[in-house]
C-alpha positions in Angstrom: -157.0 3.6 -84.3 -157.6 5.9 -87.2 -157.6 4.7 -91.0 -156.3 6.5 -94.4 -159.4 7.9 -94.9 -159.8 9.9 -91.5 -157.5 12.7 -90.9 -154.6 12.4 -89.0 -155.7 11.9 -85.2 -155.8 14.7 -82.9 -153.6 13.5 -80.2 -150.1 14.7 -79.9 -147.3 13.1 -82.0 -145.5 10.6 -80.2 -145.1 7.2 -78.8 -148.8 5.8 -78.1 -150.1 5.2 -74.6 -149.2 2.0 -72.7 -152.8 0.6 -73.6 -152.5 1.9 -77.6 -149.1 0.0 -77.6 -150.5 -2.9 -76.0 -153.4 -3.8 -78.5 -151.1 -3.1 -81.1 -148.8 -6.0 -79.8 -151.7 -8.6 -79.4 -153.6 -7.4 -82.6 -150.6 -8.1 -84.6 -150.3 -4.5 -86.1 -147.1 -3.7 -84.4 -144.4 -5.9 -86.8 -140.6 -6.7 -86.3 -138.5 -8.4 -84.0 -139.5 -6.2 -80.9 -143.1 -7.1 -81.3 -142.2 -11.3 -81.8 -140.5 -11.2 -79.2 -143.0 -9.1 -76.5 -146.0 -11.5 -77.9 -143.7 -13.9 -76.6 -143.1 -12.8 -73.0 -147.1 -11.9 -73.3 -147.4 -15.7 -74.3 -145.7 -16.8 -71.3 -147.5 -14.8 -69.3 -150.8 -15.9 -70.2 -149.8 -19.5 -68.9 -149.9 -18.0 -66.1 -153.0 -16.4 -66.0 -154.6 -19.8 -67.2 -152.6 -21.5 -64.3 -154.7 -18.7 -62.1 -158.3 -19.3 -64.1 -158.0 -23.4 -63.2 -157.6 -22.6 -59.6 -160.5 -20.3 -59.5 -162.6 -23.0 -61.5 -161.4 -25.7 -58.9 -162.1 -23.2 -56.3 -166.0 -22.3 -57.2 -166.6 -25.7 -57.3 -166.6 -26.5 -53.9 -170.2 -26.1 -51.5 -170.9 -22.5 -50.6 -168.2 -20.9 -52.7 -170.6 -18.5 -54.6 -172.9 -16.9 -51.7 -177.0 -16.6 -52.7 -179.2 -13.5 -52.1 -182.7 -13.7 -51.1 -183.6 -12.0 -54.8 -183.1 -13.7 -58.0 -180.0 -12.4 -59.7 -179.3 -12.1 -63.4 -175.8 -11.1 -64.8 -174.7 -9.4 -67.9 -171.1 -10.2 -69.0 -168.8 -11.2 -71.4 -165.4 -13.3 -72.6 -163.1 -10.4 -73.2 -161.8 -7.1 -72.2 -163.6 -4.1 -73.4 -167.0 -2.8 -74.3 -169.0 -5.3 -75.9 -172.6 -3.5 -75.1 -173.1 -4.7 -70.9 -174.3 -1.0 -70.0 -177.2 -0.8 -72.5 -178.4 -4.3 -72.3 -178.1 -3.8 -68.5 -180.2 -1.1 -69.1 -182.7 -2.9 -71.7 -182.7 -5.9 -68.6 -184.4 -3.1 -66.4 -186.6 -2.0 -68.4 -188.1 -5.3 -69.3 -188.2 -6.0 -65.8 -190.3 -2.5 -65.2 -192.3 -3.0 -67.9 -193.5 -6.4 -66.4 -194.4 -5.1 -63.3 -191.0 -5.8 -61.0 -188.7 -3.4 -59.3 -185.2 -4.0 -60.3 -182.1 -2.8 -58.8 -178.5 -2.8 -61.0 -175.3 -3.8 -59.5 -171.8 -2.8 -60.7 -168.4 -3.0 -59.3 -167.9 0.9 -59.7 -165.1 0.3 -61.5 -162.6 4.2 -61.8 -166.0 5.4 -59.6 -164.5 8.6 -57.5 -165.5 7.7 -52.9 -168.6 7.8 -52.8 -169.6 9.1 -56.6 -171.2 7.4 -59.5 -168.9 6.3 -62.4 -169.3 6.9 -66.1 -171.6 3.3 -66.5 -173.5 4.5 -63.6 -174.2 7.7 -65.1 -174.9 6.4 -68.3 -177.4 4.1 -67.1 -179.4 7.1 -65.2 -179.7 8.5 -68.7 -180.8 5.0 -70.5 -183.1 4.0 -67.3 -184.1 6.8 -65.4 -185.9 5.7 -62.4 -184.0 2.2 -61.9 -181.4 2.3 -58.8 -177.9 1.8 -59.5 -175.5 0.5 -56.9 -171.9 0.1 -56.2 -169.7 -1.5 -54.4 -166.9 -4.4 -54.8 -168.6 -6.5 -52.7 -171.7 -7.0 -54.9 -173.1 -9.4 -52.5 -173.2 -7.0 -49.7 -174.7 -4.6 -52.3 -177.6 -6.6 -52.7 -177.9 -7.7 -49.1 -178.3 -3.9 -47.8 -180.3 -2.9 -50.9 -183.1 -5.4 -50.8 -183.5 -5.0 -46.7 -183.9 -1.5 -47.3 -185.9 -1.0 -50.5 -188.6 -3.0 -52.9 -187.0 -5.3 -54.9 -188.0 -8.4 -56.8 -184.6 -8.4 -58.3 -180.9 -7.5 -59.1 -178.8 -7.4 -62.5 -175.0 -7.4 -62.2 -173.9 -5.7 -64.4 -170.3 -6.8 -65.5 -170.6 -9.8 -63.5 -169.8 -13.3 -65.2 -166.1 -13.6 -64.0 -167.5 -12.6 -60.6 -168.6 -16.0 -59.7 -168.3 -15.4 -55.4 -172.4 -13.6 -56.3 -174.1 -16.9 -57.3 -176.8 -16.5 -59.8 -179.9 -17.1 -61.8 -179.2 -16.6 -65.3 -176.1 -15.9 -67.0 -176.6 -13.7 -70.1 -172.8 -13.6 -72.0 -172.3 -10.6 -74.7 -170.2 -11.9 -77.6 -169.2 -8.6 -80.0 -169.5 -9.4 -83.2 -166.6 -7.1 -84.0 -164.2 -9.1 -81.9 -165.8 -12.1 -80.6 -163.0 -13.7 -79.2 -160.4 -11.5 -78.3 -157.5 -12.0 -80.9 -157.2 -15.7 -79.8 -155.8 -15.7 -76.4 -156.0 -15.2 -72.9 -154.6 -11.8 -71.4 -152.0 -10.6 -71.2 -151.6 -12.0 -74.9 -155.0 -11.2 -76.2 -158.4 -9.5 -75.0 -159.9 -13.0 -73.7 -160.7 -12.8 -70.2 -161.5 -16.3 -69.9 -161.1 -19.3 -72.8 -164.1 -19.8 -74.9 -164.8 -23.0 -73.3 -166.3 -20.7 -70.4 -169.4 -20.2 -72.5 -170.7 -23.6 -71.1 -171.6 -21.7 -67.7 -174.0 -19.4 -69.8 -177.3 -19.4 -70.0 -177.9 -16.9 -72.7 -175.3 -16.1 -75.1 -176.2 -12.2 -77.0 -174.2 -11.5 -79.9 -173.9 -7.9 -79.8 -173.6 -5.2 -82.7 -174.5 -7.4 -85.2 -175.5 -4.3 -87.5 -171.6 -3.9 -88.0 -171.1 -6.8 -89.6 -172.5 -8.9 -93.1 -175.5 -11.9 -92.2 -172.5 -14.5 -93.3 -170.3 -13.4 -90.3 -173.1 -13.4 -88.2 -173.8 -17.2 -89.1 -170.4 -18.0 -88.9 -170.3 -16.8 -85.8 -173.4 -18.7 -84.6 -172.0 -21.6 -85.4 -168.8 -21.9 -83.2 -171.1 -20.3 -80.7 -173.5 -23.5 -80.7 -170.1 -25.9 -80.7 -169.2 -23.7 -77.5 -172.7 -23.5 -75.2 -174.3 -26.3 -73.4 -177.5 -28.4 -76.0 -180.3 -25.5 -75.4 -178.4 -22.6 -74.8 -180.2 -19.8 -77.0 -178.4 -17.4 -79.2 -179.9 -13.9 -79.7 -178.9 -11.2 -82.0 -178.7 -7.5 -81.1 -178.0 -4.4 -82.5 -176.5 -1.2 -80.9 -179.1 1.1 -82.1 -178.4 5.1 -82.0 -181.4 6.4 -80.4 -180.5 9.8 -79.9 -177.8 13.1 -80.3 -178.3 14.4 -76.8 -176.5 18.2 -77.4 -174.5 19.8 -74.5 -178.5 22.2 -73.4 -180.1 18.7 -72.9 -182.1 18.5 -76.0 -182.0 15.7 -78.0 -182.1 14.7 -82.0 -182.6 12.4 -84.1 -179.3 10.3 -84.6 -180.0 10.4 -88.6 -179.4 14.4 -88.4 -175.9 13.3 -88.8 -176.3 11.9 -92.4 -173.7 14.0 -94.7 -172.4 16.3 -91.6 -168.7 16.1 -91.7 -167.5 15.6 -87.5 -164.8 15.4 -85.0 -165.2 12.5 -83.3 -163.6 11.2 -79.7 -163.6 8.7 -77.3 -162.3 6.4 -74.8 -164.2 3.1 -74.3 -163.6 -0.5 -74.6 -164.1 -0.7 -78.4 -163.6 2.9 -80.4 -164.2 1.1 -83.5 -167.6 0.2 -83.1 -168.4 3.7 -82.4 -166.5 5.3 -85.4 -168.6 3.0 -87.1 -172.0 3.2 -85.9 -171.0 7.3 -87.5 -170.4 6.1 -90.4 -173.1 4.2 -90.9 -175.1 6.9 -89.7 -174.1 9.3 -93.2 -171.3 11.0 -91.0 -167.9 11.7 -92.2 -165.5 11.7 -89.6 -162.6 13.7 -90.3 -160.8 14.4 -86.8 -160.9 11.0 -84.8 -159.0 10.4 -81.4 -159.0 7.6 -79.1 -158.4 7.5 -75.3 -157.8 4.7 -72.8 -161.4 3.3 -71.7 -162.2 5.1 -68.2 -159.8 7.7 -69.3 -160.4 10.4 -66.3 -160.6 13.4 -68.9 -159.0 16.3 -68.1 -159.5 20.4 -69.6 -156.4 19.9 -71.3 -158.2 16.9 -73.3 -161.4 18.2 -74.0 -159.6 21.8 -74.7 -157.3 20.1 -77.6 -160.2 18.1 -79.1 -162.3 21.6 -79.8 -159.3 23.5 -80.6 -158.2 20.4 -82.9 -162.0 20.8 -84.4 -162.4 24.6 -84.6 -159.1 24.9 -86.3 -160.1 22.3 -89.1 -163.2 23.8 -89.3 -165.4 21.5 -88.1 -169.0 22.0 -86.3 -169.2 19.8 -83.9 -167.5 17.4 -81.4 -169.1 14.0 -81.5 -168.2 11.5 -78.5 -170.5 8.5 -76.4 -172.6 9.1 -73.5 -170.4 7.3 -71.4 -167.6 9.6 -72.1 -170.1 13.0 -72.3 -170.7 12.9 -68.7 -166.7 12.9 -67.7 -166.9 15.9 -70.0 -170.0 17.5 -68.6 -168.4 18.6 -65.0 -165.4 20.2 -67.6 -167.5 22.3 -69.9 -169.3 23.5 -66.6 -166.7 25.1 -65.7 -166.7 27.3 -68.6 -167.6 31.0 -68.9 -168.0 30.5 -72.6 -170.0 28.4 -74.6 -167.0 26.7 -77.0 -167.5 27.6 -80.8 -167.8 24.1 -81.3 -170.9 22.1 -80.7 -170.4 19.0 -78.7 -173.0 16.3 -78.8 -173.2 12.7 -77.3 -174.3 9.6 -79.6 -177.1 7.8 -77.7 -176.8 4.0 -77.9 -179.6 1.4 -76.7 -179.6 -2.4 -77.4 -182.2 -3.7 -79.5 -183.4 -7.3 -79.5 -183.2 -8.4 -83.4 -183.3 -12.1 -82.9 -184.5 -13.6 -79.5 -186.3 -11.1 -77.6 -189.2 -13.5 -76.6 -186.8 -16.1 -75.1 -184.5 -13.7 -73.4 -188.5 -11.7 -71.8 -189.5 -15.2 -70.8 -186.2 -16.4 -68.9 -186.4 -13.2 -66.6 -190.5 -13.4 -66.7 -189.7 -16.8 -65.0 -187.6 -15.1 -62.3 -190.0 -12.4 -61.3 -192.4 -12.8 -58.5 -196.3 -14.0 -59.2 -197.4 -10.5 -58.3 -194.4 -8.6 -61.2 -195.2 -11.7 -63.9 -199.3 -10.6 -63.6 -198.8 -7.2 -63.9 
């Protein structure tokens, strides 16, 4: 959501989308009687969604209820609903994995994926990790099972993968967001948390993620209730979202720091549009036209129309949005016969290890095969 200091969002006046409305309600911005009382029926609700999370823990505990592939599997995921880095540390995963020799292969669900096409994270991951095989399919199981019969592979990461216990696996790495660790408190539908806290003892690594957006004190703060929550052992790392690059709309790519006293429009629809205004900002950007869209918002030429008319008519240069929403746009602007007066770039995010890096190379090292580790 846009602050006082940003100009007035470019979306159309009226009520906000079902999703807007919604994290207004379990955030506690929307006030009043009406809002008391839907945070009430959302309370109830969650009881029922814990009611569902105790059967599935009761469930997984029985013999043979999470199926094993004949690769060692390692998952990225997190507590709560929304982006909290799993693409790019997917994608750093793979590349430690390459870079020691092994031949990975990423996993996804596929999750708003077209029959048969790549989705946004897919895409995004070609760009961050070109060279690495991504896969999709519900059934991650089956995913691996054909892919590793078929192809090299000394193994898989699941990307988005620690509620999706039926894939058993080898090390569980959890993303915390340092900007939201814990999802407003609750369980959905009430809050963000897609599981309690408490599920942090299944984890073997726990990453607290953009850890550049916030002071050292929350950080320790946050480390703290982190060690209460994990299992005696249980390492916590620290990483950064680092901008790595402004890919523009011909390919070519800047440095992210080129942005230091440009004034923007800025757009997106992902998990957590905060962190990205942000990263802007602290970039040296000042974003003057900022709108938000549903994450996996299937983007339209209406959308990407308003946001450069929006831009050309404050006067505004360019049209600054993720990489994970740039290639919804790319099939759009292709369409084109003209190159818009506005120049639309794509803020290039990788996860950097700050705090951790050697324990989190030496827990995959120690899945790899003798032939990847001596490479």
């Amino acid at each position: 959501m846009p602050d006082q200091a940003n100009r007035a969002a470019v979306a159309p006046p009226g009520r906000p989308s079902g999703e807007r409305a919604w994290r207004d309600l379990v955030s506690g911005r929307a006030v009043g009687l009406s809002a008391t009382l839907a945070r009430f029926g959302l309370w109830l609700l969650a009881g029922l969604y814990r009611a569902g999370l105790v059967i599935a823990r009761l469930r997984y505990r029985l013999p043979g209820a999470a199926r094993r592939v004949a690769r060692p599997v390692v998952s990225v995921g997190n507590l709560t609903l929304g982006g909290t880095g799993k693409t790019p540390m997917a994608a750093l995963l793979a590349r430690i994995v390459t870079e020691m020799g092994g031949r990975p292969v990423i996993v996804s669900r596929g999750y708003g994926a077209a029959s048969g096409a790549p989705n946004e994270e897919a895409m995004e991951l070609a760009r961050l990790c070109p060279g690495v095989p991504c896969v999709q399919n519900r059934d991650r199981w089956q995913a691996i099972h054909d892919w590793m019969w078929r192809h090299p592979c000394d193994l898989a990461i699941l990307d988005d993968g620690f509620q999706h216990r039926r894939l058993a696996r080898d090390l569980d790495i959890v993303l915390v967001d340092a900007l939201q660790p814990f999802g407003y408190g609750h369980v959905l539908p009430r809050g963000l948390l897609r599981e309690p806290p408490s599920a942090l003892r299944r984890a073997d690594l726990v990453v607290i993620t953009r850890a550049d957006l916030v002071g050292p004190q929350e950080i320790d703060a946050l480390k703290g209730r982190l060690h209460g929550l994990v299992r005696a052992g249980v390492p916590i790392l620290v990483a950064h979202h680092q901008p790595s690059a402004l890919v523009r709309a011909d390919g070519s790519r800047e440095a992210p720091e080129s942005l230091r006293g440009e004034t923007v429009a800025a757009a997106c629809g992902i998990g957590n549009p905060e962190a990205f205004r942000r990263s802007l900002q602290r970039l040296g950007a000042r974003v003057d036209l900022w709108d938000v869209f549903p994450d996996h918002h299937a983007y339209s030429s209406a959308d990407v129309d308003r946001l450069l008319s929006a831009a050309r008519s404050a006067g505004l240069k360019r049209l600054v949005t993720t990489v994970k929403d740039y290639v919804k746009w790319e099939p759009v602007l292709a369409d084109r016969q003209k190159r818009p007066a506005v120049e639309i770039a794509a803020l290039e995010i990788r996860m950097a290890m700050v705090e951790g890096e050697g324990e989190l190379r030496a827990a995959v090292q120690a899945l790899l095969p003798g032939a990847a580790k001596g490479k």
